[in-house]
N, C-alpha and C positions, 0 to 999 in steps of 0.2 A: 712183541712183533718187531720191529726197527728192517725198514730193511734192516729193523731191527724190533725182533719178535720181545717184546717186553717180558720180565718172567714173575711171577708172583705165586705165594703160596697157594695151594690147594686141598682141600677136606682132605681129598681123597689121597693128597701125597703122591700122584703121579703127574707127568707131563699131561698140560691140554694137549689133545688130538694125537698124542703120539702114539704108537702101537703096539700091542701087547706086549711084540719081541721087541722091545725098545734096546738099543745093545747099551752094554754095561759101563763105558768111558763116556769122558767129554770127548774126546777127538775121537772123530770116525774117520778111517781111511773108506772114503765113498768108494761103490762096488755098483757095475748093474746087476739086475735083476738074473737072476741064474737063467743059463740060455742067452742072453744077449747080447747080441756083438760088442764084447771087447773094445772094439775100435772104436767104438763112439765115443770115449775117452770119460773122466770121470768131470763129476760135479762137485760143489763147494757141498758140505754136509754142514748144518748146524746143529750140532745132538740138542743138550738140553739148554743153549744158548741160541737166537734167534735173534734176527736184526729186527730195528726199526722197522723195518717193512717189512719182516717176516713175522709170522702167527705166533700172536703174545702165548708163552709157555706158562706150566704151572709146576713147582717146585718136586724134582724127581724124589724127594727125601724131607723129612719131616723139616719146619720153619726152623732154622738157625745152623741146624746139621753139614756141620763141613765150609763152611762160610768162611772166604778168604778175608782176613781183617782188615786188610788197605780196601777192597774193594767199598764206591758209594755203597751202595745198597743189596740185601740179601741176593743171592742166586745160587742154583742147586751146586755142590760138589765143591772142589778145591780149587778151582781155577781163579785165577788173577785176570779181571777185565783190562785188557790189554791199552785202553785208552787211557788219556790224560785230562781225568776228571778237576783237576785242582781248582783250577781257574773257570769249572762251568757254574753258572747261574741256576737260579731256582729252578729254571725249566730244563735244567740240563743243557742248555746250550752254548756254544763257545764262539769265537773269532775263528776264521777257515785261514791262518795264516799261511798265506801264499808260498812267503819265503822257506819254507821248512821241507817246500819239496825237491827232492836231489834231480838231476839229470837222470839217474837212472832210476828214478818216479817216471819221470816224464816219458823213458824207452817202454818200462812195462806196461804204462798206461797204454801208449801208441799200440804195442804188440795183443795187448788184452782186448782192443778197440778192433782191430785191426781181423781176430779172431771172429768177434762176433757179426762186425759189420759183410761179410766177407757170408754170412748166413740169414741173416735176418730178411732179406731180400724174396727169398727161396721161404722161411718158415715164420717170419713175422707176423701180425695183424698188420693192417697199412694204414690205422690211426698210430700205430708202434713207431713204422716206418719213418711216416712223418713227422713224427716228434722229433727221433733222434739226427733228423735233416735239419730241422730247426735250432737244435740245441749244439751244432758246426761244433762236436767236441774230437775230431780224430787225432788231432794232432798235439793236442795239449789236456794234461787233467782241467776241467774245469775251475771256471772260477764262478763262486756260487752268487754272487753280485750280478755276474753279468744274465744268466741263466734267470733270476730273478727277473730282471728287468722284462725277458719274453714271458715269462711264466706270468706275470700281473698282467699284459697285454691280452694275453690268451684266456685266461679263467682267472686273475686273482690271486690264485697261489703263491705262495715265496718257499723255498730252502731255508731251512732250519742248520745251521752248522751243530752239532754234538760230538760229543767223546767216542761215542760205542753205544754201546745197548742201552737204551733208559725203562725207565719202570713204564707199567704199564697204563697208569693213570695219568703220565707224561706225557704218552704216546697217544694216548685217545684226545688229548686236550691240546695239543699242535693238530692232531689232526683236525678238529672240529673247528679249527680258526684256518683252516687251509694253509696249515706249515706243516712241510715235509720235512722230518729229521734224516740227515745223510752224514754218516762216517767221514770224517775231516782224512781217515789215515788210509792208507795205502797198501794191499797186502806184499809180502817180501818175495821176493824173485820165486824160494822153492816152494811157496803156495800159489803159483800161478794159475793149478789144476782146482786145490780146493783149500780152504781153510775153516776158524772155527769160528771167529766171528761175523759177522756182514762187514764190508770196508767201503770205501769209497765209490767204487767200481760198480761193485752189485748196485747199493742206495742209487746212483746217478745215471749208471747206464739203465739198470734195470728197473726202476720204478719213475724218475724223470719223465722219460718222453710223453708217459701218459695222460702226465698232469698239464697238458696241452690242452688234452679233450672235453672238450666242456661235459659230455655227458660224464665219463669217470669222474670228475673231477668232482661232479656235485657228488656223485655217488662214495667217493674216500673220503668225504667233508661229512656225510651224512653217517656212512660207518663210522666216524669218529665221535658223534656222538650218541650212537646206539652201543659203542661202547663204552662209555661214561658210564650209561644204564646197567648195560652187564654187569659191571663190579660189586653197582650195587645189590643186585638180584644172585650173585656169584654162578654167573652165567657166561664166565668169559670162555669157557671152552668151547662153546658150541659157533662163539662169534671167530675164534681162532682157527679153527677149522673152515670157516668162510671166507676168511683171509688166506689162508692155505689153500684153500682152493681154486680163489680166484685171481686176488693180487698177488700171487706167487707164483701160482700153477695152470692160468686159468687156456682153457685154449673157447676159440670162439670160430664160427661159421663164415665162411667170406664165398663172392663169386666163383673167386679162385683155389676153395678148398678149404681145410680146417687149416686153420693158423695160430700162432701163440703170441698171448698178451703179460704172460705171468712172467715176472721178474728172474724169477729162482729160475725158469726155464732158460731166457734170452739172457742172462749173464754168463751162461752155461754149455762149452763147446758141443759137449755129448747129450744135452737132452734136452736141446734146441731140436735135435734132430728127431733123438728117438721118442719125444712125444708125437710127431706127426707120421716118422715112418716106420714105425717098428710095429708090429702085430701086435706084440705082446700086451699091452695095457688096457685096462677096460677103457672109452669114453662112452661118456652119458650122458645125455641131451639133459641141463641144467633145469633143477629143482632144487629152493632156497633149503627148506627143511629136509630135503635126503642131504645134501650137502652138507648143511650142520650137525648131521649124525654120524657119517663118514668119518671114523680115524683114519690117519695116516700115517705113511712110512716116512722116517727121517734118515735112515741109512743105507739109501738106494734110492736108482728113478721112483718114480710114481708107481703105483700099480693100476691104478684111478684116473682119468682126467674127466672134470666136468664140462662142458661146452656150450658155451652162450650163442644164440642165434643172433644177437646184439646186446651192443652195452646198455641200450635202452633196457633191455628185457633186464638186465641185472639191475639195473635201480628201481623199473616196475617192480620190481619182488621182494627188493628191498625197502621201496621207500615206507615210509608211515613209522606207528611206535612199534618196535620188535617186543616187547615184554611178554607178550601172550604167549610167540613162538618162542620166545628163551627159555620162560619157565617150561611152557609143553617139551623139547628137547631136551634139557637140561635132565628131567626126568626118565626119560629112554635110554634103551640099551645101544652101546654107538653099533655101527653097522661096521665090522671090517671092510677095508678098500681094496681086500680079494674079490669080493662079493658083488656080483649082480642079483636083484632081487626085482620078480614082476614087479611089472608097469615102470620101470627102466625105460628110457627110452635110447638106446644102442645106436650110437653112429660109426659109421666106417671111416675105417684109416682113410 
């Protein structure tokens, strides 16, 4: 997951939660949905690599198979993790050194900021809103000291500096001590639209502001350690899918209309929008276990969004020992994220 989706082998030898037609490369040139305005421009795709804060993956190909040898640790296909693991520590994590970022860091950041603030207004949740007010980052990449210091004010939490992706047992154990791992690097001017790893951008703007909210906050603390558990139950797909749908993808109920709280959406020019205004995608009034049965698409918007009535109601449903509902899921057949199925509860655009 990682704003960085951890990856780890699986029996079964495919991605957690991804989708039948999973396409066949690491890099996906992101597409919408056939039918869908064009102009909503594309999103960052993470095939079978997944950030920190994105829904921990399970190995597309059998353990060892295609494994780049400089990389730390195993991940599906040929790709080279793009970070600079040298100097990380046991938990994978590093120094955010400031100085290594150029001036024209600093422009795309502004332009990348610039982008989404310019939308969040109109399609945000407005505990979103107010994070990203709080965390006064438009005009410079953050520095993650300082963002700390409100972050323990507010709920406790600290910024985790990392390389890139870390395993998934990394991942679950910053989280459950309330450390957010977020990408130190920066993507390069001609991945503005999308890229393959999670970077800087995604982790801080898109995952950040949340960890303001004391209810989230307990609720990412406490996913982190019901996925400790999954590992050992090898049950982490069905928790990866519940990260996928809700810290990534999650849209929620407000006075003022359905809104978006998920990461992968508000980092995202084109599907900031068209999860709230577009016909085309199912939403479904939030249920923990149809959710953790739900596959989903990694090379395209959503077909699916689930929708919270409040963030209260997502840690109600979550809270307590998951074991019972992991192994029950774990054993079911996943539900495609084409699919509405009775006692659905169907909300309008």
């Amino acid at each position: 997951m990682k704003s960085h989706a951890a990856i780890i082998p699986s029996p079964s030898g495919r991605a957690v939660g991804a989708s039948e037609e999973r396409p066949k490369s690491l890099r996906v040139r992101p597409t919408a949905p056939e039918g869908a305005d064009e102009g909503l421009g594309d999103r960052a795709i993470f095939e079978t690599l997944t950030p920190a804060g994105f829904a921990p993956l399970a190995s597309l190909s059998p353990e060892g198979e295609g494994i780049h040898a400089t990389n730390p640790f195993p991940i599906p296909g040929s790709c080279q993790l793009r970070g600079d693991y040298r100097l990380c520590a046991a938990d994978y994590s590093v120094q955010q050194d400031y100085r290594r970022y150029t001036e024209a860091d600093q422009a795309l950041w502004r332009r990348l900021y610039a982008r989404q603030a310019q939308l969040i207004e109109r399609y945000a949740a407005p505990e979103f809103v107010a994070g990203v007010a709080a965390l006064d980052m438009a005009d410079a990449i953050p520095h993650f000291d300082r963002a700390n210091l409100m972050l323990a004010r507010a709920t406790g939490w600290q910024l985790v500096a990392v390389p890139g992706l870390i395993p998934n047992e990394v991942f679950f154990e910053h989280l459950a001590r309330r450390r957010f791992p977020v990408s130190v690097w920066l993507r390069r001017e001609d991945e503005f639209d999308y890229l393959v790893e999670p970077d800087i951008f995604h982790d801080f703007f898109g995952h950040v502001p949340l960890l303001s909210n004391p209810v989230f906050a307990d609720y990412l603390q406490h996913y982190g350690e019901q996925g400790r558990i999954a590992i050992g139950l090898d049950a982490v797909e069905p928790m990866s899918r519940l990260y996928w749908y809700m810290v990534e993808f999650g849209l929620i109920n407000t006075p003022k209309g359905l809104r978006a709280f998920g990461a992968g959406i508000l980092s995202s020019g084109g599907e900031t929008v068209y999860c709230i205004a577009s016909p085309q995608p199912h939403r479904i009034g939030f249920d923990v276990e149809r959710v953790m049965r739900t596959a989903y698409r990694i090379d395209a918007y959503q077909q699916t969004y689930f929708v919270l009535d409040s963030f209260e109601q997502l840690f109600a449903q979550t809270r307590g020992d998951l074991r019972e509902l992991l192994q029950r899921v774990r054993e079911q057949p996943a539900i495609p994220a084409t699919q509405t199925r009775d006692g659905d509860r169907i909300i309008a655009p």
